[in-house]
C-alpha positions in Angstrom: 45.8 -11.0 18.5 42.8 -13.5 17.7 42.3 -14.5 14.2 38.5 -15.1 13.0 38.1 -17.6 9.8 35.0 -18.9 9.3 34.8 -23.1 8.3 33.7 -25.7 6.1 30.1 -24.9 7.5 30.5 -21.3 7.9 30.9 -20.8 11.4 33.4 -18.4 12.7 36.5 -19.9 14.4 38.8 -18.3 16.9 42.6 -18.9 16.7 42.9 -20.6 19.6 40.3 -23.5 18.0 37.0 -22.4 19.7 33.9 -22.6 17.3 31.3 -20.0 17.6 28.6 -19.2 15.9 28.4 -15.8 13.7 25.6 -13.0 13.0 23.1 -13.8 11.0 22.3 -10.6 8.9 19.7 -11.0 6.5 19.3 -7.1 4.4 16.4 -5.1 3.4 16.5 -3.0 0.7 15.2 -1.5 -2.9 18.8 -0.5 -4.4 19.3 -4.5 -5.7 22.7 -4.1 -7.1 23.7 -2.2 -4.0 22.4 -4.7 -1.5 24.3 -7.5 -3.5 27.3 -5.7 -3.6 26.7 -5.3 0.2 26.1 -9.0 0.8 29.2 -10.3 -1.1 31.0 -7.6 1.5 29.2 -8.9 4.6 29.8 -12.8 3.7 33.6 -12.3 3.0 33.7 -11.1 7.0 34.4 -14.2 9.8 31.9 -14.2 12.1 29.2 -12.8 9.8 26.3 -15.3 7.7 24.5 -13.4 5.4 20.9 -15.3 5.4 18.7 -13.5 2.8 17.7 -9.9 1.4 15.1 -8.8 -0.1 13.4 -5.7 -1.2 10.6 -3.8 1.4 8.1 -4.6 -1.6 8.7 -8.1 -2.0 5.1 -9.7 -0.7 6.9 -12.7 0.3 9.6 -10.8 2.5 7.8 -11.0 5.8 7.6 -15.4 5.5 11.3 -15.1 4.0 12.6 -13.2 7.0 10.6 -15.9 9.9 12.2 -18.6 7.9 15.7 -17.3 7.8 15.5 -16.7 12.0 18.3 -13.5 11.4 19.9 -12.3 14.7 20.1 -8.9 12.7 18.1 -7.0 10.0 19.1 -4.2 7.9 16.5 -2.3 6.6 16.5 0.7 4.2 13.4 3.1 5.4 14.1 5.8 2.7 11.6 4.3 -0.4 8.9 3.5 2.3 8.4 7.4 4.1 5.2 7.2 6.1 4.8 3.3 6.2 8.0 3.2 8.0 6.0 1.7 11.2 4.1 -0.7 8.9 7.7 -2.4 7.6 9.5 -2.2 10.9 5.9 -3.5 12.6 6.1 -6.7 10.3 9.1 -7.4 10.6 9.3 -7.3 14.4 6.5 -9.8 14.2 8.4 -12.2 11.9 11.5 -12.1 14.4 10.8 -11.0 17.5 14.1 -11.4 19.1 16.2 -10.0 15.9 17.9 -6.4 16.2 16.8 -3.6 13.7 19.4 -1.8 12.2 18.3 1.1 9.9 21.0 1.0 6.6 19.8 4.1 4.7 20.8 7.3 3.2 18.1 9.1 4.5 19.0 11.6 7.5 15.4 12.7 8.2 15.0 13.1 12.3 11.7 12.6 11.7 11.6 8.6 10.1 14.5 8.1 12.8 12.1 8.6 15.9 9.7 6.4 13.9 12.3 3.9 13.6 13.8 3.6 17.5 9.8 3.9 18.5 9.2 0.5 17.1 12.4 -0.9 18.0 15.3 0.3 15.5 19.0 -0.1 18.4 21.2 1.6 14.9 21.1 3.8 12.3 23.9 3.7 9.9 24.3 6.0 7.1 25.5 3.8 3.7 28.4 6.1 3.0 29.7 4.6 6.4 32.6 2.0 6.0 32.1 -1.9 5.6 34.3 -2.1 8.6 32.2 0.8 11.0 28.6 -1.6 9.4 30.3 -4.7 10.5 31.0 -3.3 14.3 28.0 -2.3 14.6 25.9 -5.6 13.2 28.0 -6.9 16.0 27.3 -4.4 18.3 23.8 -4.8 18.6 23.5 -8.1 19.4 25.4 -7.4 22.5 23.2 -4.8 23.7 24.7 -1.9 21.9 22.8 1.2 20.5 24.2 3.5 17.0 22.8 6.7 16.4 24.3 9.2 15.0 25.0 12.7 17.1 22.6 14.5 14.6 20.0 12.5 14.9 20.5 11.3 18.6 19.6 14.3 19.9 15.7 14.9 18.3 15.4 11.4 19.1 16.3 11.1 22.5 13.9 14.7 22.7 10.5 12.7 21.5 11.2 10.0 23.3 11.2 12.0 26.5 8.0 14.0 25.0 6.3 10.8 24.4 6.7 9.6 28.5 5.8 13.3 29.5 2.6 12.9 27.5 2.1 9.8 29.3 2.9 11.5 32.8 0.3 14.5 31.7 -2.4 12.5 30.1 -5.5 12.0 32.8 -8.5 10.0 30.8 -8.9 6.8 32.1 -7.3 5.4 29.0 -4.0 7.4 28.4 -2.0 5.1 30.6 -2.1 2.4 27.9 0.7 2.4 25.3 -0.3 2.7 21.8 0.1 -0.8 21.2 -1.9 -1.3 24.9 -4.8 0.4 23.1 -4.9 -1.6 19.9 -5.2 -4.9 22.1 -8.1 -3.3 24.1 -9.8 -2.4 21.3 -9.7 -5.7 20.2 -11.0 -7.1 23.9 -13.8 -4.5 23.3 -14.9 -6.2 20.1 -14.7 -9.6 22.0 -12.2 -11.0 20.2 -9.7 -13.7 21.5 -6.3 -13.1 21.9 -5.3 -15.3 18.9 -7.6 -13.0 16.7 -6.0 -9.7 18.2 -2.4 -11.0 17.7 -3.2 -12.3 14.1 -4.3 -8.8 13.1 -1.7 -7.1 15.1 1.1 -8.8 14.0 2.1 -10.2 17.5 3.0 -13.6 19.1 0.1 -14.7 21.0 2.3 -14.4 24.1 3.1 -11.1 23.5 -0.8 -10.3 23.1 -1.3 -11.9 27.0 1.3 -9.6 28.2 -0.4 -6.6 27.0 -3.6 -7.7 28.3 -1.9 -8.1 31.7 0.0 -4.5 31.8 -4.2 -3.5 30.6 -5.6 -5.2 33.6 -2.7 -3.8 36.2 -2.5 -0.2 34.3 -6.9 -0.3 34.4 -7.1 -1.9 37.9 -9.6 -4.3 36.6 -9.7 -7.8 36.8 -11.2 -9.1 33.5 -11.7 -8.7 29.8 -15.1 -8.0 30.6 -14.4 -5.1 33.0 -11.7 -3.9 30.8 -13.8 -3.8 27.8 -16.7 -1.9 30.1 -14.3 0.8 31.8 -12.9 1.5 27.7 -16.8 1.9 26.4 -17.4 4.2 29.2 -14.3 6.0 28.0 -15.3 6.3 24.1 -14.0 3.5 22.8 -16.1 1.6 20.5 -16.1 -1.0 18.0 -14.9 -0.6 14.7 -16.6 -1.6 11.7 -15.3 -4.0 9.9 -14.8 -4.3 6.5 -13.1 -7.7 6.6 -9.3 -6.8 6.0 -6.3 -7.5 8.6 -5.5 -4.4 10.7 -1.1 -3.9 9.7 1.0 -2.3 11.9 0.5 1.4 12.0 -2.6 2.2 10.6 
């Protein structure tokens, strides 16, 4: 057997001596009472660092979640309904390389294909066990995916809807992702790419990756030629009214 303690400076150790470093979890959710119950659980586990929580209206909980670099977040989508992809959209941006984990008691199909569309690898009902939570915060940072049978099913359905659409689509511009389209727009309105990934919420590498998959997906060669072959497809400037495009709308 191999014992896990975790020492002075909270990192877990293994019996035989070996110091590694544990899961930073930092939790999302409305029910404060609950999620402070839950944290107390999660930082009496080795190999586990609670880092922060917050609730999904806090307005500082976007800069609190960047700051505490968490490999996992757990997020409660239930309060939020329809701005699901908004939350999970800002939060991506603030860590890009953390795992979601959805934490709820919500068992709508619906919000779960939201969720594993912009990046949720679990979803973990809260009348599961500390113990099943804990294998799974684990889990995911290994590569792992949790979805229950219920829900796995519909999910796994869409998903496959969404590439047939892709397959069946034939304007010029149905090739592109969603989040493909929402960088081309902003090339059409001559931004840069600092400007699109500022209003997207993305890294500006992650903005020069899309413009790439644009250019090879377009087989053009430019921003300019992107932006013409999209106008000659219908896609034209917005107008602005001065506020920051979030994640979803």
């Amino acid at each position: 057997m191999i014992l896990v303690h975790l020492d002075e400076d909270n990192h877990a150790v293994v019996s035989q001596g070996v110091r590694v470093n544990p899961v930073r979890a930092f939790l999302v959710d409305d029910q404060e009472l609950l999620a402070e119950a839950l944290a107390a659980k999660l930082s009496a586990v080795g190999g586990l660092l609670v880092v922060g929580r917050s609730s999904t209206a806090d307005p500082g909980l976007v800069d609190a979640v960047a700051r505490a670099r968490p490999h996992v977040i757990t997020v409660d989508i239930q309060p939020v309904g329809p701005a699901t992809a908004n939350l999970l959209g800002r939060l991506g941006a603030a860590a890009p390389d953390a795992r979601i984990v959805i934490l709820t008691g919500s068992h709508d199909p619906v919000q779960a294909v939201v969720a594993a569309r912009w990046g949720a690898t679990a979803w973990v009902g809260k009348d599961s066990s500390t113990e099943h939570l804990v294998a799974v915060l684990h889990g995911v940072c290994v590569g792992k995916a949790y979805f229950s049978p219920d829900l796995l099913g519909f999910v796994l359905a869409e998903l496959r809807a969404d590439v047939q659409r892709v397959r069946d689509s034939n304007g010029p511009l149905d090739v592109l992702s969603a989040r493909e389209r929402d960088v081309l727009l902003g090339i059409v309105e001559g931004k840069r790419g600092s400007q699109i990934a500022a209003e997207l919420f993305l890294s500006v590498n992650t903005v020069r990756t899309h413009t790439h998959n644009i250019f090879s997906k377009l087989k053009v060669h430019s921003r300019l030629e992107a932006a013409s072959l999209a106008r000659a497809a219908g896609m034209q400037p917005r107008i602005h009214s001065g506020l920051r495009k979030s994640p979803g709308q």
